[in-house]
NUVEX-883727 format. One record per residue (C-alpha): x, y, z; residue in three letters. Coordinates in steps of 0.25 Angstrom, whole numbers, padded with zeros to 4 digits, always signed. Layout:
# NUVEX-883727
XYZala/...
This chain:
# NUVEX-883727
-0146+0211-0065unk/-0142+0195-0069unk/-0147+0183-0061unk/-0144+0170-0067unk/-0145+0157-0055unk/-0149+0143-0052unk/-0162+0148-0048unk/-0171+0162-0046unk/-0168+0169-0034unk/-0176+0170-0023unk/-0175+0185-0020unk/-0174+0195-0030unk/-0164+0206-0029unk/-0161+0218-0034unk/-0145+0224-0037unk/-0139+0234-0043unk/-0136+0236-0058unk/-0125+0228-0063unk/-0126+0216-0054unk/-0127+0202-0057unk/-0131+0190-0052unk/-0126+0177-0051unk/-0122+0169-0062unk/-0121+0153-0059unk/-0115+0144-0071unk/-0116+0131-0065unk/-0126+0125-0056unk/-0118+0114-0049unk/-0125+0102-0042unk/-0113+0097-0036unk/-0106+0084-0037unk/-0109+0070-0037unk/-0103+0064-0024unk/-0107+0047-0026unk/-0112+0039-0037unk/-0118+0023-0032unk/-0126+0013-0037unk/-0136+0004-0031unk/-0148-0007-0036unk/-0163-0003-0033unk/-0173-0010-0039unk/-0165-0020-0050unk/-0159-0007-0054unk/-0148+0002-0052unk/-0148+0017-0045unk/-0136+0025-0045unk/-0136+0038-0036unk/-0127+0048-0039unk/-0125+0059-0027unk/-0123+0074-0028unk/-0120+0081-0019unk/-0131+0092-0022unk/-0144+0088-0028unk/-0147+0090-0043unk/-0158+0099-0048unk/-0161+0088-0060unk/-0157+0076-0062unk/-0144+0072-0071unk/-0147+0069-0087unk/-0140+0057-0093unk/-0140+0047-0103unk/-0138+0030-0105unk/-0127+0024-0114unk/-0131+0008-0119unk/-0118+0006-0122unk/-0111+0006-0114unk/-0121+0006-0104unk/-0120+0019-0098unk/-0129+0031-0092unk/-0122+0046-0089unk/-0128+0057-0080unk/-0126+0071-0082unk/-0124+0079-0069unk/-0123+0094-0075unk/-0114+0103-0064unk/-0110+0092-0057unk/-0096+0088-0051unk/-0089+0074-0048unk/-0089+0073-0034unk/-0084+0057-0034unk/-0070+0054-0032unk/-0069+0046-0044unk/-0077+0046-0057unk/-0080+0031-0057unk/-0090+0026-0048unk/-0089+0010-0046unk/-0105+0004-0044unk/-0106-0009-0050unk/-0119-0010-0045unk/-0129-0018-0053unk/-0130-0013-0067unk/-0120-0001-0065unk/-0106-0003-0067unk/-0097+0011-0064unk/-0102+0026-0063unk/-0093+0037-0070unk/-0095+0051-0063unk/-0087+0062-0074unk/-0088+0077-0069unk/-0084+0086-0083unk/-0089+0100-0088unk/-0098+0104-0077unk/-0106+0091-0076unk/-0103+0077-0072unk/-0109+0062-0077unk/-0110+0050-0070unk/-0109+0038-0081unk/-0116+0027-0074unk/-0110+0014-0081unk/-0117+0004-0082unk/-0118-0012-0086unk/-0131-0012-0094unk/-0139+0000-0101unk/-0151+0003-0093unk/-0159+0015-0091unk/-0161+0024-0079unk/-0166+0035-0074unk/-0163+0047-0064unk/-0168+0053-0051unk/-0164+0064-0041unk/-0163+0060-0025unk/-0157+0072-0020unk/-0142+0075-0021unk/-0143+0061-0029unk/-0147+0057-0043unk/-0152+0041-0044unk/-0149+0035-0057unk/-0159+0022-0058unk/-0154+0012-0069unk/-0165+0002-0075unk/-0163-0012-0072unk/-0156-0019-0084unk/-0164-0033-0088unk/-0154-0044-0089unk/-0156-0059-0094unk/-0155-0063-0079unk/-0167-0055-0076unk/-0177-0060-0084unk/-0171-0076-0082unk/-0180-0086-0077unk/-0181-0086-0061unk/-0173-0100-0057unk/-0170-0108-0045unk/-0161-0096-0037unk/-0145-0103-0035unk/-0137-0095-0024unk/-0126-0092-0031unk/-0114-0085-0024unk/-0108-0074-0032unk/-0093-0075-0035unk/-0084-0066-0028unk/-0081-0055-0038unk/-0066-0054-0044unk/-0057-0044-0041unk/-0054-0035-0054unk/-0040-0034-0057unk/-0034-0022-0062unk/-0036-0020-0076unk/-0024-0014-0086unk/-0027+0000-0091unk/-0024+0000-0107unk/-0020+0013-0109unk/-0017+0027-0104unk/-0018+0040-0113unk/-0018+0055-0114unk/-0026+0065-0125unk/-0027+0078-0126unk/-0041+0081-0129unk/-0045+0094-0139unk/-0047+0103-0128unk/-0035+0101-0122unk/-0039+0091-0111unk/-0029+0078-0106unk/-0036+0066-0107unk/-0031+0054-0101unk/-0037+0042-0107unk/-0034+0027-0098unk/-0040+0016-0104unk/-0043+0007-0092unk/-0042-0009-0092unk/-0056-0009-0088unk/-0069-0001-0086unk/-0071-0005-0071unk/-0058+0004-0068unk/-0061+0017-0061unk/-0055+0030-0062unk/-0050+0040-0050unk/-0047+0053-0054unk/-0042+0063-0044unk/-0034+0077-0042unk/-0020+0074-0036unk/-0009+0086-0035unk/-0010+0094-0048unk/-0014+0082-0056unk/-0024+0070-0057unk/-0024+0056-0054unk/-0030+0045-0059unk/-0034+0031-0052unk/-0039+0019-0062unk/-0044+0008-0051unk/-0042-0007-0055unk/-0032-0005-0067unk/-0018-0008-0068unk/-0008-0001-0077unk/+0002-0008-0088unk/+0016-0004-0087unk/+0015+0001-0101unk/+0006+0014-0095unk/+0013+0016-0083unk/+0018+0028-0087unk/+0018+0044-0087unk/+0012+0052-0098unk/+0017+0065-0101unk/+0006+0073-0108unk/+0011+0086-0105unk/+0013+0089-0122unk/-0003+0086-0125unk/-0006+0101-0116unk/-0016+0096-0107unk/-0017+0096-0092unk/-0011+0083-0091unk/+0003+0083-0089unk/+0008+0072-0084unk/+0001+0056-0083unk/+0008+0046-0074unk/+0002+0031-0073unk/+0006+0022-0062unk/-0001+0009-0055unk/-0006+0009-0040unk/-0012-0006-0037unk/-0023-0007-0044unk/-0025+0006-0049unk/-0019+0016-0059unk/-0013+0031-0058unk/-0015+0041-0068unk/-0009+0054-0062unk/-0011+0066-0071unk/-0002+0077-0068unk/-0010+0091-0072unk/-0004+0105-0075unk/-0014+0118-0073unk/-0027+0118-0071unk/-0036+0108-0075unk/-0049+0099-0073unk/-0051+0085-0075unk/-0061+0075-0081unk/-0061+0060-0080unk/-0072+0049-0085unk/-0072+0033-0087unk/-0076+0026-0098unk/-0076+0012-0097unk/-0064+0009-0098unk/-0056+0021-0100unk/-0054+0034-0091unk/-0052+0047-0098unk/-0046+0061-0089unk/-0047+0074-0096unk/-0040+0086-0089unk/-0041+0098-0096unk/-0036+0112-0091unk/-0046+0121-0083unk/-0051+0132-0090unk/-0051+0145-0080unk/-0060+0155-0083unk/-0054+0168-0078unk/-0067+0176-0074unk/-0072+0164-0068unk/-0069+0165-0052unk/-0062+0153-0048unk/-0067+0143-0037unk/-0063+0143-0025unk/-0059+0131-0017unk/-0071+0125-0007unk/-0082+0131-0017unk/-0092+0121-0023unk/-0107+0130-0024unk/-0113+0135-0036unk/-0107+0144-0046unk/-0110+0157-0047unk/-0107+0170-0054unk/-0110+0184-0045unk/-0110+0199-0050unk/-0114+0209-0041unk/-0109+0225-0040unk/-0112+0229-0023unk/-0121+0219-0020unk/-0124+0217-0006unk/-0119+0205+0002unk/-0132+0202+0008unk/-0138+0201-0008unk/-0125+0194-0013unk/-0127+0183-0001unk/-0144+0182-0004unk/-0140+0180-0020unk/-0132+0169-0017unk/-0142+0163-0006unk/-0152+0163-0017unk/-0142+0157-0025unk/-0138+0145-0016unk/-0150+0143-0008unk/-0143+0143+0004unk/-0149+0151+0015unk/-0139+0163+0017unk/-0141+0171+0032unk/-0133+0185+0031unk/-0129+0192+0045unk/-0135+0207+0047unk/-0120+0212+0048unk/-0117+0205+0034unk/-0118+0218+0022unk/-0110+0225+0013unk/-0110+0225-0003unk/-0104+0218-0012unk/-0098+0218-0029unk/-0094+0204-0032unk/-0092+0196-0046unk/-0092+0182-0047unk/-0092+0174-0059unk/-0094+0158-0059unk/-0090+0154-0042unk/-0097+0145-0033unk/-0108+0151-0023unk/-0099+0149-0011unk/-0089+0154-0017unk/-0095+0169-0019unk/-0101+0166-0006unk/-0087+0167+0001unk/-0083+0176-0008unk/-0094+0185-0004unk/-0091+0183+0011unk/-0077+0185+0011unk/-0076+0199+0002unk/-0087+0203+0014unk/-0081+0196+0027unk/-0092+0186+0030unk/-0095+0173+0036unk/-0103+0161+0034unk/-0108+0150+0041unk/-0116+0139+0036unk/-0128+0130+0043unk/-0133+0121+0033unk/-0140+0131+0020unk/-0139+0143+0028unk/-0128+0152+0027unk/-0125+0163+0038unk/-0117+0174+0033unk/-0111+0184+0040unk/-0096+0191+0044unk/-0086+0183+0048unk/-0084+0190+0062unk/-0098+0187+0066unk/-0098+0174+0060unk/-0086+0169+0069unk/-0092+0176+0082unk/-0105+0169+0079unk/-0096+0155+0078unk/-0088+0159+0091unk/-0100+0161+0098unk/-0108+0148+0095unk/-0093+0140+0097unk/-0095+0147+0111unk/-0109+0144+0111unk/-0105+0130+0110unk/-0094+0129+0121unk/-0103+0135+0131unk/-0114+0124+0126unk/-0103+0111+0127unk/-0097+0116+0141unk/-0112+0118+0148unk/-0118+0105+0139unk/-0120+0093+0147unk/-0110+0081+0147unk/-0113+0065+0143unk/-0107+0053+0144unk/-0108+0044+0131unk/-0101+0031+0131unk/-0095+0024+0116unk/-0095+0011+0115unk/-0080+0009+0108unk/-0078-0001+0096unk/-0066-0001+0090unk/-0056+0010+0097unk/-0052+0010+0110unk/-0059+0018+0121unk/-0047+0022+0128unk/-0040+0028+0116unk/-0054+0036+0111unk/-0052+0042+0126unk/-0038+0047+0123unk/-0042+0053+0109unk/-0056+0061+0114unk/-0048+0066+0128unk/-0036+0068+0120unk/-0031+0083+0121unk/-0028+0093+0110unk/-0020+0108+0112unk/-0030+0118+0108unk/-0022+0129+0108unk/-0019+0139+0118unk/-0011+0153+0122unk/+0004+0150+0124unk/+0008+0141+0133unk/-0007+0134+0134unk/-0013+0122+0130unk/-0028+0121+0130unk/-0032+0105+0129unk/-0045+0100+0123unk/-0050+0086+0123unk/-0049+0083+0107unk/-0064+0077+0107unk/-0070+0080+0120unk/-0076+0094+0124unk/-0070+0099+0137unk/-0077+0093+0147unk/-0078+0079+0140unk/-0073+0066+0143unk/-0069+0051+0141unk/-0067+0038+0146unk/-0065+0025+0140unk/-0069+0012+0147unk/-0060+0000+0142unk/-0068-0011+0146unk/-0079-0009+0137unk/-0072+0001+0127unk/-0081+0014+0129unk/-0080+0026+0129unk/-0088+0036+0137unk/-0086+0051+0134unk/-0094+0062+0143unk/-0095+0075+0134unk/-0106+0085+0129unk/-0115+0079+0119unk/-0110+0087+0107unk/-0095+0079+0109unk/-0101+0065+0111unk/-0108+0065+0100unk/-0095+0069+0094unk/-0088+0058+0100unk/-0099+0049+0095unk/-0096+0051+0080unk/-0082+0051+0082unk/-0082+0038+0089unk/-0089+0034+0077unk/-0077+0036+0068unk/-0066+0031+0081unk/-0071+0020+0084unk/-0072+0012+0071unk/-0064-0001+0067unk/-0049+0000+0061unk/-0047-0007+0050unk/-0037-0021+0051unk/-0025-0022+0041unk/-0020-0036+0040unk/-0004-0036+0035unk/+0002-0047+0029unk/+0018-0048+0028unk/+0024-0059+0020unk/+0040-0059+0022unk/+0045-0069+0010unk/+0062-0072+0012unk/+0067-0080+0001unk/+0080-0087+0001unk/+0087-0093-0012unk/+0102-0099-0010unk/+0110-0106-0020unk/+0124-0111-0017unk/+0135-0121-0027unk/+0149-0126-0020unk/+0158-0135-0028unk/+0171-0141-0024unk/+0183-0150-0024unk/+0191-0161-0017unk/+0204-0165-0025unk/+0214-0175-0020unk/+0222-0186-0025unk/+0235-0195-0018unk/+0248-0202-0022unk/+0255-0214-0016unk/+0264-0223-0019unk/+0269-0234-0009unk/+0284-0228-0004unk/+0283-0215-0008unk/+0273-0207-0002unk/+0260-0203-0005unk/+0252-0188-0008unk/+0238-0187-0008unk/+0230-0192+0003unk/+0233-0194+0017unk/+0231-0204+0030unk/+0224-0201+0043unk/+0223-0212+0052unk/+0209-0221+0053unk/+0204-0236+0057unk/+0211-0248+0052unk/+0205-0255+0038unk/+0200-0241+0034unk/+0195-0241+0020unk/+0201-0228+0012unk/+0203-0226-0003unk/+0219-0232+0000unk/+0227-0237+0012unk/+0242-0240+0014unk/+0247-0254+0019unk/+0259-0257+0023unk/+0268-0268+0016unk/+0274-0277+0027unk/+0285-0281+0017unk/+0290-0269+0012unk/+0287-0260+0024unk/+0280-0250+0016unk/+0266-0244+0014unk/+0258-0248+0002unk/+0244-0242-0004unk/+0232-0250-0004unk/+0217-0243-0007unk/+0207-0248+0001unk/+0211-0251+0015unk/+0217-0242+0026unk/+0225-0248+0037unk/+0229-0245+0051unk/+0240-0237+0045unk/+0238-0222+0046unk/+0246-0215+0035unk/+0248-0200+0034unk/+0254-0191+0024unk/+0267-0186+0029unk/+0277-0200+0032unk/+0276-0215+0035unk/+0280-0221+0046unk/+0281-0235+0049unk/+0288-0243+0061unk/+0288-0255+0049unk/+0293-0257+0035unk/+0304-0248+0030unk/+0298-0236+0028unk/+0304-0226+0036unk/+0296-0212+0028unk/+0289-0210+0018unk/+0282-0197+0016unk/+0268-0195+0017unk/+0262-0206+0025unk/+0265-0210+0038unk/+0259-0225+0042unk/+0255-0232+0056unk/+0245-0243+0060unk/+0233-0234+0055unk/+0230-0227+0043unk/+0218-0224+0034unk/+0218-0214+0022unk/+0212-0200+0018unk/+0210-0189+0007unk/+0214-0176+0008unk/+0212-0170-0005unk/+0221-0159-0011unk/+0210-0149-0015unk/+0198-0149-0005unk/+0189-0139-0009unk/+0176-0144-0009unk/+0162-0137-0011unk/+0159-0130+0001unk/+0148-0129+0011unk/+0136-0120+0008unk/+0128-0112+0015unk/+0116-0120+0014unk/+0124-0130+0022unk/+0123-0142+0009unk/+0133-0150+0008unk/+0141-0152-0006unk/+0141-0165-0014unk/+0155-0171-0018unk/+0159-0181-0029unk/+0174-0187-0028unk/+0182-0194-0037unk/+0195-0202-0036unk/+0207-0207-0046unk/+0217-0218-0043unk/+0227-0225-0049unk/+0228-0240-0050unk/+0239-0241-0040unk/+0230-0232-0031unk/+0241-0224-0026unk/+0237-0212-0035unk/+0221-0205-0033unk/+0214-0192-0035unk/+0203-0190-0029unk/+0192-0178-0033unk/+0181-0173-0028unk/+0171-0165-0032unk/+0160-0157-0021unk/+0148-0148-0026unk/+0135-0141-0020unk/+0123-0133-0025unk/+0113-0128-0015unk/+0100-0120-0018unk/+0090-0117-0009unk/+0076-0107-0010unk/+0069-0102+0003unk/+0057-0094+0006unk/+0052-0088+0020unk/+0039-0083+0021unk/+0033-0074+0033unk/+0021-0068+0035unk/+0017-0063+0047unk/+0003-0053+0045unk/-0004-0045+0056unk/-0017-0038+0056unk/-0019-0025+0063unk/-0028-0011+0064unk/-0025+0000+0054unk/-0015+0009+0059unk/-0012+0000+0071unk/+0003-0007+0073unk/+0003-0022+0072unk/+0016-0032+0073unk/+0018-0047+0071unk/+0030-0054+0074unk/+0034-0069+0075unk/+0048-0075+0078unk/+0060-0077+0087unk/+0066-0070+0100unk/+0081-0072+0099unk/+0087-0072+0114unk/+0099-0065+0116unk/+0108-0062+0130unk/+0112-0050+0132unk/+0114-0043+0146unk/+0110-0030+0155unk/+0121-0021+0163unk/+0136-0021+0161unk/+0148-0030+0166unk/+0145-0040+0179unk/+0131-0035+0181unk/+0127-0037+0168unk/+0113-0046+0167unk/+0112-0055+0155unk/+0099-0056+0149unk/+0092-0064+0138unk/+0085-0056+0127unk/+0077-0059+0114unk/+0077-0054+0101unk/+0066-0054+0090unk/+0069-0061+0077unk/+0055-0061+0071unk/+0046-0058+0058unk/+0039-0045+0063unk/+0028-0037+0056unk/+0025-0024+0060unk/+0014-0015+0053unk/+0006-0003+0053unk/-0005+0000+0042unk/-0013+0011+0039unk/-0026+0010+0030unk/-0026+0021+0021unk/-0039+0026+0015unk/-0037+0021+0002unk/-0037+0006+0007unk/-0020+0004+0007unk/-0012+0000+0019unk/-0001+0008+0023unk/+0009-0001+0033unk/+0021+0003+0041unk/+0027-0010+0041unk/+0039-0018+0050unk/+0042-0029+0046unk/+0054-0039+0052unk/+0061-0052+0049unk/+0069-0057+0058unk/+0078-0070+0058unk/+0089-0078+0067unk/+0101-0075+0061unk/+0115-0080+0062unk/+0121-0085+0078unk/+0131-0077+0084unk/+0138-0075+0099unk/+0126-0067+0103unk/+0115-0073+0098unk/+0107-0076+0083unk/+0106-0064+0075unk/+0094-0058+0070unk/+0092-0058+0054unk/+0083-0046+0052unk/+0075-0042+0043unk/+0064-0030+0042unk/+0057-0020+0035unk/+0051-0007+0040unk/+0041+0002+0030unk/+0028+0007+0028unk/+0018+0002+0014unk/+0006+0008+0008unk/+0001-0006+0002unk/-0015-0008-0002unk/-0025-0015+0004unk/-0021-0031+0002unk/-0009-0027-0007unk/+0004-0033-0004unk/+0018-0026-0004unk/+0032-0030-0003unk/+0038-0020+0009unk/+0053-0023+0007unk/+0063-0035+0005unk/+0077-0041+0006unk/+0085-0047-0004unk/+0099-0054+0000unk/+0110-0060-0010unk/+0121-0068-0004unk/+0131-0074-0016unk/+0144-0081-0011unk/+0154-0087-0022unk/+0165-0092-0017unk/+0177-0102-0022unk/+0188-0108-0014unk/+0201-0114-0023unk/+0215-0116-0023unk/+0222-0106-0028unk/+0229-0107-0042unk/+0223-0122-0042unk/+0209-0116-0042unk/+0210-0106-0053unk/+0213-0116-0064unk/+0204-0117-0074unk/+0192-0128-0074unk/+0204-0137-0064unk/+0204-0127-0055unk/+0191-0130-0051unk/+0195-0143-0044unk/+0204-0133-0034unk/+0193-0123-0029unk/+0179-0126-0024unk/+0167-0114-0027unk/+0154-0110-0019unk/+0143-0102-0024unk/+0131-0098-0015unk/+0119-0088-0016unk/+0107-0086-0007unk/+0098-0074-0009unk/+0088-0071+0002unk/+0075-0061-0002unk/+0064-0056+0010unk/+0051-0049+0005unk/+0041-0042+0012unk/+0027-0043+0007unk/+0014-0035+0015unk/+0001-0036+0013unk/-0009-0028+0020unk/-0025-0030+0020unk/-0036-0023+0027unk/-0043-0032+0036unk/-0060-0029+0031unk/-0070-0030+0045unk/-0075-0043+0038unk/-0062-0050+0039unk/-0057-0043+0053unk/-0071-0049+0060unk/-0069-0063+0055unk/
């Protein structure tokens, strides 16, 4: 006979030959659940929480430099999410929690060496550090100044240098990140088959933004992909097999090491849900009574066992948590447990679930016969009226075929609940047993929502460019007698200064040229006729009491009119001969226009998480349009919106980010017609996940509109370098860009109460 536990057993047994007892390997405290810091005294206390008390109190050790002191807890597990505990509380800086062969140690990091010491307080251990003397402390007292502490700057995101894999000599991956800084902290966590890695306030270069195939180096690790996520970086670690993992900081570098899980094939392996106690167990026909007082003795639970429970047993387990082998024990047998604090009941499954029947009918019985109350709730933040719908609101129970059998979803059968709007209160009559239900969950109804202000910013920008370049060319020819090409004569008032004018000569008859004056006679190309002198025809002009003179070019292709509405410039120029009755005239038009614009919009709304909100500010564009058919048709007057509209929906999500279904519109009088102005519109419909105070472009437009056109004569126009004076050219670009910038921020109670 072989006994080997935690501690003597109370009662001493007898069993046949060849039976052994249990066999524990480790005694596991538990895990350690919190790790804080506070300042009692001058000095600092940190107190780190198990979740099961210690027997002795942890051994440690204090590093000068750098300053550091480590705790040993021996069969201890990481209970934290994360292995680095932010404290920054007086001379403590970071606390670093590793869990790795069977034991884990809290490194508590600190900003000066000091001593301390160690002290048990239940399911916790106090670690109390020495005061550190300072220069400040032993100053001279003086006059005290107020002074008023500057406001503490926001650390940016410092750049990791390096990222690195090594395969260690027992066949481990290690994963070496040398961090920008030491106050950057490490979350490690399971996801899928593999790891991930969270570095908080640390960027990534390009250069490392990569992935690592490590599949050659035999480890675990198959697989490390890097990536940027605001303001902290990704490691995932793909994983092959099984394996377990182990992760510390050090200042300013974070090392994993994931090495394959050895499986030892006569050791039982643990079952899901099972956290007590390992234990080994050898016993040949043991009764179940003994086997359920061994392990009472063992656990120093309080074990109750039904007169109908018996039977024997033959059993081996090897390495297994207590309640493991409990169940085990209980299923092989068909039994039962029920639970009340440190006492088990143990008994078979069929009289357990009549015993449970009975006391659920027990408790029926009590609720129909117990007396009703009337409680009233004063109601903050929710609605009365809505609190009425959800607690009378019914729910299908189930039922034969065909039936329905409706229960209130909160109230008991013959409760019930009103709501008085004017003073928002609700008043509930029930048993006490559901109003003191109702009560705590009130408490968790009625609370505050929390605001989210959304900002939009709609930037249009507009940048045109336009170029036109033309020509005019004309010339005349005249001689007195035989007609004349060039320019011709439209009628105007008498003593008309033009560049030429004809006069006629009283002693010959005919017409002579003379620049600077226009008479009363009105010459025309096409023939002259005179009731004096002897000319009878003479092609091209045609002469009466009133004539003044005008250009018509020969090409007349000036710069045209752009968009923008300018208008071109012009130059001329004109040739005579000395006789005047020979001229050209040229003249030259041109026209660069270039324009940049910018419209701004920002409409911004605050609203309730989860509740709809909209903002719109613009113009109703009427329109007629008419009811009915033919003669009893009814005209009408309607409008239609051309507005900026912001439309929004956000959702907090418990990691602090913002997710928005958004709708946003644009809208703008457009081009005239029959019916009425158009409507330009534009408008963007989506749904963002964006953090808190972040700010994300949700869509844009861009447009390009390039027109290059040129107008000439034909065959004149193509000439090279003199076809230039026979054509004109007009070159316009605009380009038009709209951006969509949102900017969501969660409004804090301080702010919204202002």
């Amino acid at each position: 006979m072989l006994l080997r536990q935690k501690k003597p057993m109370k009662n001493t047994l007898a069993y046949s030959v060849g039976m052994a007892f249990l066999l524990p390997v480790f005694s596991w405290a538990g895990s350690i659940q919190s790790v804080t810091g506070s300042v009692q005294g001058g000095g600092e206390v940190v107190r780190i929480v198990l979740d099961e008390p210690l027997s002795q109190a942890p051994t440690g050790f204090a590093v000068q430099s750098p300053a550091r002191i480590a705790l040993d807890f021996l069969s201890t597990t990481n209970g934290l999410p994360q292995s680095l505990v932010e404290l920054n509380q007086g001379n403590l800086n970071t606390a670093n929690v590793v869990e790795a062969s069977g034991r884990t140690r809290v490194v508590l990091n600190l900003k000066s060496a000091t001593n301390y010491r160690t002290e048990l307080d239940g399911n916790a251990v106090l670690v109390y550090l020495d005061p550190v003397k300072t220069a400040s402390a032993v100053a001279p007292i003086s006059t005290p100044v107020q002074v008023t502490p500057a406001p503490a700057p926001v650390a940016s995101p410092k750049s990791i240098r390096d990222v690195d894999f090594r395969r260690t000599s027992d066949g481990a991956g290690r994963l070496v990140v040398a961090l920008g800084s030491a106050g950057a902290s490490a979350d490690v966590r399971n996801e899928g088959k593999g790891l991930v890695v969270e570095l908080s306030r640390s960027s990534l270069p390009d250069a490392l933004m990569r992935r690592l195939d490590v599949v050659d180096f035999g480890t675990p690790v198959q697989l490390i992909s890097s990536s940027q996520k605001g303001d902290k970086v990704r490691l995932k670690v793909d994983l092959k097999g099984e394996w377990e993992h182990s992760a510390y900081q050090s200042d300013d570098q974070f090392v994993l090491e994931v090495r394959e899980k050895k499986i030892d094939p006569t050791k039982l392996t643990q079952g899901p849900g099972f956290s007590g106690e390992r234990l080994s167990l050898n016993f040949q026909n043991i009764e179940v009574r003994a086997l359920l007082q061994v392990i009472a003795d063992f656990t120093n639970f309080n074990i109750v066992t039904s007169d109908t429970v018996g039977g024997a047993l033959t059993l081996r387990l090897k390495d297994v948590p207590w309640d493991q082998a409990l169940n085990i024990i209980m299923e092989a047998k068909g039994l039962g447990m029920k639970k009340n604090g440190n006492v088990l009941w143990i008994a078979p499954r069929e009289e357990i679930d009549e015993r449970t029947k009975k006391d659920l009918e027990a408790a029926r019985s009590i609720e129909q016969l117990e007396t009703l109350r009337t409680q009233g709730f004063q109601i903050n933040y929710a609605k009365a009226e809505e609190l009425v719908k959800k607690f009378t609101e019914s729910q299908n129970t189930g039922g034969t075929a065909g039936t329905n059998t409706n229960n209130t979803r909160f109230l008991s059968e013959r409760g019930s609940a009103i709501a008085e709007e004017r003073t928002n209160q609700l008043f509930i009559t029930d048993t006490p047993t559901k109003l003191e239900e109702i009560t705590e969950l009130l408490k968790k109804l009625d609370v505050p929502v929390r605001q989210v202000l959304i900002e939009a910013r709609i930037v249009e920008a507009r940048d045109t460019f336009g170029r036109a370049l033309g020509v005019k060319f004309g010339g005349g020819y005249n001689r007195p007698g035989r007609g004349s090409i060039g320019p011709s004569f439209n009628g105007g008032s008498s003593a008309q200064k033009q560049s030429g004018q004809w006069i006629k000569n009283d002693d010959t008859g005919a017409y002579e040229y003379r620049p600077g004056w226009a008479n009363n006679n009105n010459v025309n190309s096409g023939s002259i006729n005179s009731n004096q002198g002897n000319n009878s025809l003479d092609r091209g002009w045609e002469t009466n009491q009133s004539s003044t003179i005008s250009n018509n070019p020969f090409i007349n292709l000036p710069a045209a009119a752009l968009s923008s509405g300018a208008a071109a410039a012009s130059i001329g120029l004109s040739v005579f001969n000395s006789s005047m009755t020979r001229f050209l005239s040229l003249e030259l038009s041109a026209m660069e226009s270039e324009g940049v614009g910018k419209i701004v919009s920002s409409p911004r709304l605050m609203t309730a998480d989860k509740s709809e909100a909209e903002i719109k500010q613009g113009t109703q564009i009427p329109y007629k349009s008419s009811s009915g058919a033919g003669a009893s048709a009814i005209p009408k007057v309607e409008f239609k919106d051309a507005v900026l509209r912001l439309k929004v929906i956000p959702q907090i999500t418990p990691d602090g980010d913002i997710i928005m279904d958004l709708e946003v519109h644009k809208d703008s009088v457009g081009a005239r017609t029959d019916d009425g102005p158009a409507i330009d519109t534009k408008s963007i419909r989506t749904q963002v996940l964006v953090e808190n105070g972040g700010t994300v472009v949700i869509g844009g437009i861009f447009e390009m509109e390039e027109i290059n056109q040129t107008n000439k004569v034909p065959v004149l126009g193509d000439i090279p370098v003199m076809g230039n004076l026979f054509k004109n050219k007009t070159r316009e670009t605009e380009k038009r860009e709209m951006l969509v910038f949102i900017t969501p921020r969660m409004v804090t109670d301080a702010i919204a109460n202002r």
